[in-house]
C-alpha angles and dihedrals in degrees: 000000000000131000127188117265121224091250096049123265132100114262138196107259087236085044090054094038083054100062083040094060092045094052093057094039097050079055092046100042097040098077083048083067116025100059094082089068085062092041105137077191087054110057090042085062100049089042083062094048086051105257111119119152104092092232087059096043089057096040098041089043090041095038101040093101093069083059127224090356131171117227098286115080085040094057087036099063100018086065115179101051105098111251097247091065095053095047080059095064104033135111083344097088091057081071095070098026132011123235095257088056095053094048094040085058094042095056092038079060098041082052105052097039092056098036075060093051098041099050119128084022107080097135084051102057083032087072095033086060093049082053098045093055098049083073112062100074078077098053093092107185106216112127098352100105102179095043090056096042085058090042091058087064118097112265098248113237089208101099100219091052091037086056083048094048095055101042090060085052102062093034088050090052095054106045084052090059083052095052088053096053092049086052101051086044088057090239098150117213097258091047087053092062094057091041082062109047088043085059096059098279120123137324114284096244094047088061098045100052098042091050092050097238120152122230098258097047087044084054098047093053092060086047100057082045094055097041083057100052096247094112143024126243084257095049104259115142109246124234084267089046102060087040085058090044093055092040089060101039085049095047084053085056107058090041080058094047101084103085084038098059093041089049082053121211104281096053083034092063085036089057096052099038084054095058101033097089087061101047089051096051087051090053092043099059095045096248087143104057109204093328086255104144101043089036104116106009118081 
């Protein structure tokens, strides 16, 4: 059986399922993760540990698992944070905490916060893990680096940071595969970031000052969009805009198809509805903030 995929060809149905099944998990599993970027818990901790301007928290916490790095595979792999940014806060921040210690506070919160979460469904999280970890025979390394700098970690025996590890696993190794797509599509970090408000994300001004980018480079940026048709002179995405958009989100979406097609659809569906409870409840009690942080990296 085939079915005709959003872009055009004709697909394989599993292929397509595939993409399908990437596309709700990612939904379901990125609360399971990004709340630690909103972790209240968190940034104490990395205040105690010295660091205590908010961009270095999230690059240091985020980057640690490229070790005692410069600038460049952060900015790299973050993406859309303007590179300037990024220089300010490394390797700056190794001089108040080593890597190992800002890692160290960021898992000590992940744990507590979902320990938290998971109490009282043990047998739950139990199954999800046993499904998680079906998946990762597909997360083939090669050219993701900050899925493979996080894969070099030890899987924690704790449940509730074992859950968390995972998790980032899966939602590094796909935002690799994003930043990969943009790439090949020639969207620049700043330009992403329009694309995504255009499409319904946050406000403009939101995204330029949390990614660091000056108002003339935020401005450029619009420029080169709308000089390539992708946007209008008042920041509304075009006709061929919103086709590349979905190309690309559609493109992210079959680099990310792979676990999911090895989990299958039932267990796929099994896994989500597994989790969901817990990424609501996330939601629901505001402990992501506006997305803002995880908004446009994978």
């Amino acid at each position: 059986m085939t079915v005709t995929d959003a872009a055009g060809p004709i697909v394989p149905a599993d292929v397509a399922q595939g993409r399908a099944d990437a596309r709700k998990g990612y939904r379901t599993l990125e609360p399971l993760h990004a709340f630690i970027y909103f972790s209240a818990d968190a940034t104490a901790r990395y205040v105690e540990l010295g660091l205590k301007n908010g961009f270095t928290q999230y690059f240091a916490s985020r980057g640690a698992v490229f070790g005692r790095c410069g600038p460049g595979p952060v900015t790299a792999t973050f993406y859309n944070f303007a590179p300037a940014q990024v220089a300010r806060s490394l390797p700056a921040a190794w001089e108040h905490a080593s890597p190992e210690q800002v890692l160290a506070a960021r898992h000590l919160a992940a744990q507590a916060f979902l320990t938290e979460l998971t109490t009282g469904a043990e047998q739950q999280v139990a199954e999800a893990l046993e499904l998680l970890e079906a998946m990762v025979p597909a997360l083939d390394p090669t050219g993701r680096a900050l899925y493979a700098a996080q894969a070099d970690l030890p899987w924690p025996e704790d449940p509730a940071l074992r859950l968390w590890h995972l998790v980032t696993l899966l939602r590094e190794w796909r935002g690799d595969g994003h930043v990969a797509v943009l790439t090949a599509e020639g969207i620049d970090g700043c330009e992403v970031l329009h694309i995504h408000v255009a499409a319904g994300g946050p406000p403009a001004e939101v995204l330029r000052l949390t990614r660091g980018w000056s108002e003339p480079d935020w401005a450029a940026a619009a420029d080169r969009l709308v000089a390539a048709g992708t946007l209008t002179r008042d920041g509304t995405l075009t006709a061929a805009g919103a086709a590349h958009r979905q190309h690309v989100e559609d493109r992210t979406d079959a680099l990310a198809a792979a676990p999911w097609q090895l989990l299958g659809p039932e267990r796929s569906e099994r896994l989500r509805g597994l989790l969901r409870p817990f990424a609501q409840r996330i939601v629901a009690g505001g402990g992501l903030g506006a997305m803002v942080p995880a908004a446009a990296g994978r």
